[in-house]
C-alpha positions in Angstrom: 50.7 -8.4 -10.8 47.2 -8.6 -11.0 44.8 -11.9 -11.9 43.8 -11.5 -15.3 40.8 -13.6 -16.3 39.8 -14.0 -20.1 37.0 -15.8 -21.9 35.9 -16.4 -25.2 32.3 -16.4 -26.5 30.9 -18.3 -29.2 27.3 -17.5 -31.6 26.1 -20.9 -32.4 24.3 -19.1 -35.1 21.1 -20.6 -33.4 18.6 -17.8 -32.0 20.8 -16.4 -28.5 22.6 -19.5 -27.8 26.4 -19.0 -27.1 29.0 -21.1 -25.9 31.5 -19.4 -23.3 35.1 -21.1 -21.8 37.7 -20.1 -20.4 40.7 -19.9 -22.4 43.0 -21.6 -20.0 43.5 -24.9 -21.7 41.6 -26.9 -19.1 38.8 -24.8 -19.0 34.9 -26.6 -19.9 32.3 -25.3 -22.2 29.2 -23.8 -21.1 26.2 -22.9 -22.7 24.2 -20.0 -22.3 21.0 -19.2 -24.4 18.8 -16.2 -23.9 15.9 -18.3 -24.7 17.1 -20.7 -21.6 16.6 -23.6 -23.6 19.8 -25.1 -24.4 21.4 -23.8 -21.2 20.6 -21.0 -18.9 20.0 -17.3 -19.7 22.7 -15.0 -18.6 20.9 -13.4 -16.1 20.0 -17.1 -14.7 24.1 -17.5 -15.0 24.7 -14.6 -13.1 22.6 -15.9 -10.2 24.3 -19.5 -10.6 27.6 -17.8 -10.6 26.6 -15.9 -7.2 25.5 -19.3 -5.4 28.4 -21.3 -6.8 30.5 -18.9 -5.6 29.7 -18.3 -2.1 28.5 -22.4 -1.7 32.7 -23.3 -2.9 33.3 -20.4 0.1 30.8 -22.1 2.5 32.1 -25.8 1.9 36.1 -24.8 2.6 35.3 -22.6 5.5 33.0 -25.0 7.5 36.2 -27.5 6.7 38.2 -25.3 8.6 35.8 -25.1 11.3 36.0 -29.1 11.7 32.4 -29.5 10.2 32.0 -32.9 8.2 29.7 -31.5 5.5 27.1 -34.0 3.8 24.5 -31.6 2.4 24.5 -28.5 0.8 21.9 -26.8 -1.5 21.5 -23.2 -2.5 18.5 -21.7 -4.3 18.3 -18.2 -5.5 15.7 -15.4 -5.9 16.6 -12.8 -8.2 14.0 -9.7 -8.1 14.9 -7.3 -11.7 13.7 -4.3 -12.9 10.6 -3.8 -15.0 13.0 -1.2 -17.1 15.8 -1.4 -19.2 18.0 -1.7 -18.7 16.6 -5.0 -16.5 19.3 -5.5 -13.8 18.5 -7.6 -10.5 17.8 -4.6 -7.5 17.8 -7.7 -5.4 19.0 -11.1 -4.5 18.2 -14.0 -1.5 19.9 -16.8 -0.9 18.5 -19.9 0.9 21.2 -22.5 2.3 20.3 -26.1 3.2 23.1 -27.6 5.0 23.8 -30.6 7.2 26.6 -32.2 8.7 28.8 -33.4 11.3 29.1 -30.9 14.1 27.8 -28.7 12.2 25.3 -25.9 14.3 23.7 -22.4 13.6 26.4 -20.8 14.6 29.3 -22.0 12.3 26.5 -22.0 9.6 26.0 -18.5 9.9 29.2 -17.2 10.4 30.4 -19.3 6.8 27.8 -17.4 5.2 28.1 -13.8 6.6 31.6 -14.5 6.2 31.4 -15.3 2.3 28.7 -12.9 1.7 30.1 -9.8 3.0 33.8 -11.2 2.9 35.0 -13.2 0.3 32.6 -14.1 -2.7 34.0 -12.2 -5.4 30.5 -12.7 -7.6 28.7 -10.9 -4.8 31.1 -8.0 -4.8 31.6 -7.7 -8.5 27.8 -6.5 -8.9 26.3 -3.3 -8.4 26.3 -1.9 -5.0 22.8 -1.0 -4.6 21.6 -4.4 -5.0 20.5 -5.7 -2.2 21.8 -9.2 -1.1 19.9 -11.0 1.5 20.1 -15.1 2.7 18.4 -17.3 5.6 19.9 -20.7 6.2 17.9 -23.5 7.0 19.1 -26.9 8.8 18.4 -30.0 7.6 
């Protein structure tokens, strides 16, 4: 049987801004605004959802590979399109990590791993957009 998802979206009745769960009974609110003032803009979403995504992938893999994680940040560059519609033609990630036997080589192989494995936000866009990262340790 396939995983279903559903969500439910809310018009404040104030300008673009939106509020968005889940409708699992534990799911949270979140607030999205066009204007990114009350929360970010969906394309800013889209590029939290990415790193969120492949960071939760990051974190349980290096677990596996006996890495005591302390750091991790993930910033995100989103190049779009001048035209409508104005889609993102390309994405970088940067990591930041540190940790406890943690080297370049398990970083990079938790990364290429979730970005060309198992971050379902990656593979959920477009194809043709190109998706790039460099990892830095810290």
């Amino acid at each position: 049987m396939p995983d279903v998802r559903s969500v439910k979206l809310e018009w404040s009745g104030e300008r673009l801004r939106f509020t968005g769960r889940g409708t699992d009974p534990q799911s949270a609110d979140i607030v999205l605004d066009g204007d990114n003032e009350a929360g970010p803009s969906p394309m800013l979403a889209l590029l939290l959802a990415a790193a969120s995504c492949a960071g939760a992938d990051v974190v349980v893999m290096l677990k596996k590979m006996r890495v005591d994680l302390q750091f991790l940040t993930i910033e995100m560059l989103g190049t779009r399109r001048d035209e409508h519609p104005k889609r993102y033609t390309d994405i970088r990630y940067r990591f930041r990590l540190a940790g406890d036997g943690l080297d370049r080589s398990k970083a990079e192989r938790a990364v290429a791993l979730s970005l060309e494995k198992y971050c379902s936000v990656v593979h959920s866009l477009a194809p043709d957009i190109s998706v790039g990262h460099e990892i830095e340790l810290a």
